[in-house]
C-alpha positions as CSV (number, residue, x, y, z in Angstrom):
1,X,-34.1,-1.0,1.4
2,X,-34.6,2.9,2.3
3,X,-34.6,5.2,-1.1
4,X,-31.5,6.8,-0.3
5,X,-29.7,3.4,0.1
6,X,-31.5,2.0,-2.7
7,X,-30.3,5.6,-5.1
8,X,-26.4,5.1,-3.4
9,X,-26.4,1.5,-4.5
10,X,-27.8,2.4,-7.8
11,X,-24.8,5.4,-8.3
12,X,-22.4,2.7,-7.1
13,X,-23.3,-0.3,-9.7
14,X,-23.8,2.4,-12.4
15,X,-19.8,3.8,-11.7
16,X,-18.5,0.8,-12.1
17,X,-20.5,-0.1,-15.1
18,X,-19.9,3.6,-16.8
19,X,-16.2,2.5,-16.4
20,X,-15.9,-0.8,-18.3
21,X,-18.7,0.8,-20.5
22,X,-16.7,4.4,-21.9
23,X,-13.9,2.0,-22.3
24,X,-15.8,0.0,-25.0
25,X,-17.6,3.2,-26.6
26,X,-14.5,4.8,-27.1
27,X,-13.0,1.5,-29.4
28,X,-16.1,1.5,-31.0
29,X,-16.3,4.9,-31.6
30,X,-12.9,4.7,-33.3
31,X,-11.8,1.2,-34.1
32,X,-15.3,0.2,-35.5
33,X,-15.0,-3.0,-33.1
34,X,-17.6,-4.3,-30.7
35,X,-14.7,-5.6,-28.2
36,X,-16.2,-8.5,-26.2
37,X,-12.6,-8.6,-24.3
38,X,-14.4,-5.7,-22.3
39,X,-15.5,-8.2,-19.6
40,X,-12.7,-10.8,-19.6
41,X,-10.2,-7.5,-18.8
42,X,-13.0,-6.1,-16.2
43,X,-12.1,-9.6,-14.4
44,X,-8.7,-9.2,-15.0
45,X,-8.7,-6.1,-13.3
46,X,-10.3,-7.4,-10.3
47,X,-7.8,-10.2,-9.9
48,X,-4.9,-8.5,-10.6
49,X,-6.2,-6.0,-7.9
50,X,-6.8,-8.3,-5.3
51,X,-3.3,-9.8,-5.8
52,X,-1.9,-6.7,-5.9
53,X,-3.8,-5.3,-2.6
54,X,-3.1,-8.8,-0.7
55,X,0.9,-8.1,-1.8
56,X,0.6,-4.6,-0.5
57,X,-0.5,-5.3,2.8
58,X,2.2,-8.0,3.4
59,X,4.6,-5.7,2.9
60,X,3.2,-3.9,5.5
61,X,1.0,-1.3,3.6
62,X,-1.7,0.4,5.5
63,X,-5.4,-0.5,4.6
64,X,-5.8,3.2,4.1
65,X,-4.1,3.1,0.7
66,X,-7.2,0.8,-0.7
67,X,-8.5,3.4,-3.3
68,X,-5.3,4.5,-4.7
69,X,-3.4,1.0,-4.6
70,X,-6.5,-0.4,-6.6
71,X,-6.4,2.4,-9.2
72,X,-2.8,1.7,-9.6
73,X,-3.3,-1.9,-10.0
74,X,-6.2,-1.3,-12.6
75,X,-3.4,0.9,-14.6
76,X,-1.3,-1.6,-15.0
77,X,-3.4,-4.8,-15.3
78,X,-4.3,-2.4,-18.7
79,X,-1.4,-2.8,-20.1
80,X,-2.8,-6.3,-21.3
81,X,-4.4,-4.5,-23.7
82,X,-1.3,-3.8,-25.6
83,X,-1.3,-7.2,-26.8
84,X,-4.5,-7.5,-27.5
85,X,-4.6,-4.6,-29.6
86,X,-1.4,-6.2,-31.5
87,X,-3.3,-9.0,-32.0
88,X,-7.0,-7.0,-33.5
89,X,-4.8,-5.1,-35.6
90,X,-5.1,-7.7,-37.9
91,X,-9.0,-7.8,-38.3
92,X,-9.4,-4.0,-39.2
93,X,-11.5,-3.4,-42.0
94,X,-12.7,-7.3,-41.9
95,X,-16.5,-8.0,-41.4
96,X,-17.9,-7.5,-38.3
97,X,-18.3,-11.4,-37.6
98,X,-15.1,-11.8,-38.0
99,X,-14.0,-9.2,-35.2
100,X,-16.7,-10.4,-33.0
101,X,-15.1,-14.0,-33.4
102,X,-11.9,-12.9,-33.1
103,X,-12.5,-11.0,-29.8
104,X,-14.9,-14.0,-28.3
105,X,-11.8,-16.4,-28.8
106,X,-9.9,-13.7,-26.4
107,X,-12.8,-13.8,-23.8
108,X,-12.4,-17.7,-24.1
109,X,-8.5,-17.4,-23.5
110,X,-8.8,-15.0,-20.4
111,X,-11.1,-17.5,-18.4
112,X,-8.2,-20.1,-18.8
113,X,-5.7,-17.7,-18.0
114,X,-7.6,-16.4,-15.0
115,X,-8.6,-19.9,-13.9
116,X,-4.9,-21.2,-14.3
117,X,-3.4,-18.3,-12.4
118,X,-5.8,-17.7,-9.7
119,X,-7.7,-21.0,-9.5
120,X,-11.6,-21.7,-9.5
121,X,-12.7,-20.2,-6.1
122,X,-13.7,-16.8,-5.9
123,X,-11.6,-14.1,-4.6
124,X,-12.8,-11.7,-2.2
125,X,-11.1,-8.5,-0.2
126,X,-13.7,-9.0,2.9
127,X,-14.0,-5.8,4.7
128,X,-11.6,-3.4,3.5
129,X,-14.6,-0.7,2.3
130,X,-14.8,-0.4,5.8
131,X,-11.4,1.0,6.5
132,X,-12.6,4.3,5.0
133,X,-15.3,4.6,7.5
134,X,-19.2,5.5,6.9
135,X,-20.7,8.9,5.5
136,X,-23.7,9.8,7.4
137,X,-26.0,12.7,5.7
138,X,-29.2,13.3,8.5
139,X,-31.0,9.4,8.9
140,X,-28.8,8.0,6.4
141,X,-25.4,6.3,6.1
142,X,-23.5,4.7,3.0
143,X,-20.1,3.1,2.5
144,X,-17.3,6.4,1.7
145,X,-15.7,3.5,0.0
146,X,-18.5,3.7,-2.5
147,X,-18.3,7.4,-2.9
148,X,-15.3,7.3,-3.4
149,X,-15.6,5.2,-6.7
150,X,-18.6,7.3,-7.7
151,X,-16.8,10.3,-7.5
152,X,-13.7,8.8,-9.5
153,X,-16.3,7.8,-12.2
154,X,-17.8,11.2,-12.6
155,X,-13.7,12.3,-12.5
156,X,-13.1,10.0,-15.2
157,X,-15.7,11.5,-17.1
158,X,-15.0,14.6,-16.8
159,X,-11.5,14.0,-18.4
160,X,-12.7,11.7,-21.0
161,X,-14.7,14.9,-22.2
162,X,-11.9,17.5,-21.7
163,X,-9.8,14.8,-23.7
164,X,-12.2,14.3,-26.8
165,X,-13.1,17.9,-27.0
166,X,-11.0,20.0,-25.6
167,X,-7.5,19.0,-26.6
168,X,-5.5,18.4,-30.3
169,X,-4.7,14.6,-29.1
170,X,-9.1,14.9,-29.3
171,X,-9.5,16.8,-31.9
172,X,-7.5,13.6,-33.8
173,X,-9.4,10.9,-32.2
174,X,-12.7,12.7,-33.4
175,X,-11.1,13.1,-37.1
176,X,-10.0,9.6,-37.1
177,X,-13.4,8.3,-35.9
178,X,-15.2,10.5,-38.2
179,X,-13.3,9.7,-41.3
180,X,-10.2,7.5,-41.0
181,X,-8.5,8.7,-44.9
182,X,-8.9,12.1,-44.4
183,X,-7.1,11.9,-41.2
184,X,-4.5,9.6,-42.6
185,X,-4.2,12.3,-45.3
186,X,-4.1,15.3,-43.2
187,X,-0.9,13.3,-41.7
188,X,-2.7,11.5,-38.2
189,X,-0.5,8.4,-37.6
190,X,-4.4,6.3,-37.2
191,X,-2.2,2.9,-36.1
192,X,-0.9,5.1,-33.1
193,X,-4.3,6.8,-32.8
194,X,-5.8,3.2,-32.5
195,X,-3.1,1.7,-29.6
196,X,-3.6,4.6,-27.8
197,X,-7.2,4.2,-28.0
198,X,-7.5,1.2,-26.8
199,X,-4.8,0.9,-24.7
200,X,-7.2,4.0,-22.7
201,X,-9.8,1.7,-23.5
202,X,-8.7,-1.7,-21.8
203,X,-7.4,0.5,-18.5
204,X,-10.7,2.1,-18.1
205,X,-12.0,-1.5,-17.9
206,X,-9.2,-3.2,-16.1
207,X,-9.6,-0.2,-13.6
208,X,-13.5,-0.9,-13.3
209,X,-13.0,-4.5,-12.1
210,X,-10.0,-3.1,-9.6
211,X,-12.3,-0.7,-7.8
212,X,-15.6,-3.4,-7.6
213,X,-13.1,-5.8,-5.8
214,X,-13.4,-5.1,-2.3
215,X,-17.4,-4.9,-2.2
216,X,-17.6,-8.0,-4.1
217,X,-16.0,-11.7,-5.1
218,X,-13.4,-12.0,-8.2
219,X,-15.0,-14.9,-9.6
220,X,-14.5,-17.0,-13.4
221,X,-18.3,-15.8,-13.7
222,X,-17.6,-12.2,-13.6
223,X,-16.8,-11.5,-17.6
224,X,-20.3,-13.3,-18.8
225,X,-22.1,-11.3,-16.0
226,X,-20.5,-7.8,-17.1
227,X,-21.1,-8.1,-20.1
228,X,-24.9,-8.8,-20.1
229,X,-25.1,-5.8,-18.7
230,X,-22.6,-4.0,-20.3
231,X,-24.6,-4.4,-23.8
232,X,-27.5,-3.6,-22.0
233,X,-25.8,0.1,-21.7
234,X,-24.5,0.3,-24.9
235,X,-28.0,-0.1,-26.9
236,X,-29.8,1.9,-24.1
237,X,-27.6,4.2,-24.6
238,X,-26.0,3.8,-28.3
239,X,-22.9,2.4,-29.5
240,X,-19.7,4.7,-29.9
241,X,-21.4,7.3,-27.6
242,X,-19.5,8.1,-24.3
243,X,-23.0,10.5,-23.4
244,X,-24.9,7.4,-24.3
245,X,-22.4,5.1,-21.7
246,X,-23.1,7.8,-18.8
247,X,-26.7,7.8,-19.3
248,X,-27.2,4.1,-20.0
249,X,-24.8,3.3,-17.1
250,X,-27.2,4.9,-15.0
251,X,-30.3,3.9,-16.1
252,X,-29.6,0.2,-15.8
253,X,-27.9,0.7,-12.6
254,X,-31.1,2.1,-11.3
255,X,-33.2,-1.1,-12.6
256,X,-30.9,-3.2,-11.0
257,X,-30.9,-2.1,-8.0
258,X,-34.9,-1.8,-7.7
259,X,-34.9,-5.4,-9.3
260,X,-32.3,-6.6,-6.6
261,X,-34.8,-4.4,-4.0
262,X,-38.0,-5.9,-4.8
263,X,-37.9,-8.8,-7.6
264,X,-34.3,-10.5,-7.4
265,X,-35.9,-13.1,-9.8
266,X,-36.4,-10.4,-12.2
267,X,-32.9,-8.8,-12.5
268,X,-32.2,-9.7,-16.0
269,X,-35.6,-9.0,-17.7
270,X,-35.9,-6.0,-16.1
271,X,-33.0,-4.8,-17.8
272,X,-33.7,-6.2,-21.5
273,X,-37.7,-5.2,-21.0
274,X,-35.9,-1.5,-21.0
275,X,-33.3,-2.7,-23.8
276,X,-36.1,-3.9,-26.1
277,X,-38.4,-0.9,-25.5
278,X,-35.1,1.2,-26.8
279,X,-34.7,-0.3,-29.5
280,X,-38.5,-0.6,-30.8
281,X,-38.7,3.4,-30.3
282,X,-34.7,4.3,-31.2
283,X,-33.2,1.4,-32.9
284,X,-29.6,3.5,-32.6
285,X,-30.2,3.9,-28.4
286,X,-30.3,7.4,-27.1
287,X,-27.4,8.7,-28.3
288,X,-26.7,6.6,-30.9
289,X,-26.3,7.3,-35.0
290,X,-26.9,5.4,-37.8
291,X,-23.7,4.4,-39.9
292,X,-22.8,6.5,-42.8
């Protein structure tokens, strides 16, 4: 694989990641809960999206409307997260085994949801990247599919900055995650604070899987997957930090794709080789603090 194609692959795989990942360092950052659900809703997404997409076209919808019909699809497949959230609302403040249980049962529920609605065999929107034609820069050509979603990752976090730090809705979330009483006492309603927060949270994942669906299959395999390397960002690049998902994102999407390149047998350990080196030198990950 050329450099170029081997870098646009690498951008590509870390979007997608940086998308399911921000979702989870923002619930973290604020709820205090590592949310294993993070890859059961990334598959849910990508279901739901396909469904969606396959509906859309029968009704006669042009194949042009891929990106935006998928983004809408992720949106609402998010929604889910409303329940769950009902649901996690009961472990708050419990110990962190507990909330790791408690979200592990959820990723449990979703496979038999997802294999009782959708069946066993994968799901695949074959060819539909192509619709949008190729981007050709001198020797070199790449999907504008994939830029597309790159580009809608850097948008997203753009926004997810101008959110945290730039508006009074962020300026809440920050006091809430910083110190949840003196929020409460300066009059934050923190119950709201935490649905919206992971209601953002879930769609930011449930959009990730959405937008991975037409360059590869919806399978029951897909949550386990994520998630391996999903942790993989958030210790690179340390828990509750949305700088750390970005940066973590990319690293690991770069080792994936030279791994994929050159030593497909050595995906995974390239990956946790990196992980383990982190954590030796910054047990917290790049970004990352130690808890007060």
């Amino acid at each position: 694989m050329a450099t170029v194609d081997l870098l646009f692959a690498a951008l590509f795989n870390a979007a997608v990641l940086f998308l399911v990942t921000a979702g989870l360092q923002l619930i973290f950052g604020v709820q205090r809960i590592v949310n294993l659900t993070a890859g059961s809703l990334y598959a849910f997404g990508a279901y739901f999206g396909a469904s969606v997409f396959e509906w859309f076209s029968a009704q006669g919808g042009p194949a042009v409307l891929l990106l935006p019909v998928l983004i809408v699809a992720g949106l609402l497949a998010g929604q889910v997260g409303f329940l769950v959230e009902r649901v996690l609302r009961t472990v708050y403040g419990r110990e962190e085994a507990f909330q790791l249980l408690m979200t592990f049962a959820f990723v449990l529920m979703f496979q038999d949801v997802l294999r009782y609605v959708w069946g066993a065999q994968p799901r695949l929107l074959a060819d539909l990247p192509s619709v949008y034609g190729m981007i050709a820069i001198g020797a070199f050509t790449f999907p504008a599919y994939n830029a597309a979603v790159i580009a809608c990752a850097l948008l997203v976090a753009g926004l997810l900055w101008w959110l945290i730090d730039r508006t009074p809705l962020g300026h809440i979330i920050r006091a809430t995650a910083e110190n949840r009483q003196m929020a409460e006492a300066l009059g934050a309603n923190t119950r709201r604070i935490n649905m919206l927060v992971f209601m953002l949270g879930s769609m930011l994942g449930t959009v990730g899987g959405a937008l991975v669906i037409p360059t590869t299959a919806a399978s029951l395999e897909m949550p386990i997957a994520l998630i391996v390397e999903t942790f993989a960002v958030v210790v690179i690049g340390g828990l509750g930090s949305i700088r750390g998902a970005f940066l973590g994102a990319l690293i690991v999407g770069l080792l994936r794709a030279l791994s994929l390149s050159y030593f497909p047998e050595m995906e995974v350990m390239s990956i946790y080789l990196v992980v383990v080196f982190v954590l030796v030198l910054r047990p917290y990950g790049l970004f990352g603090k130690a808890a007060a």
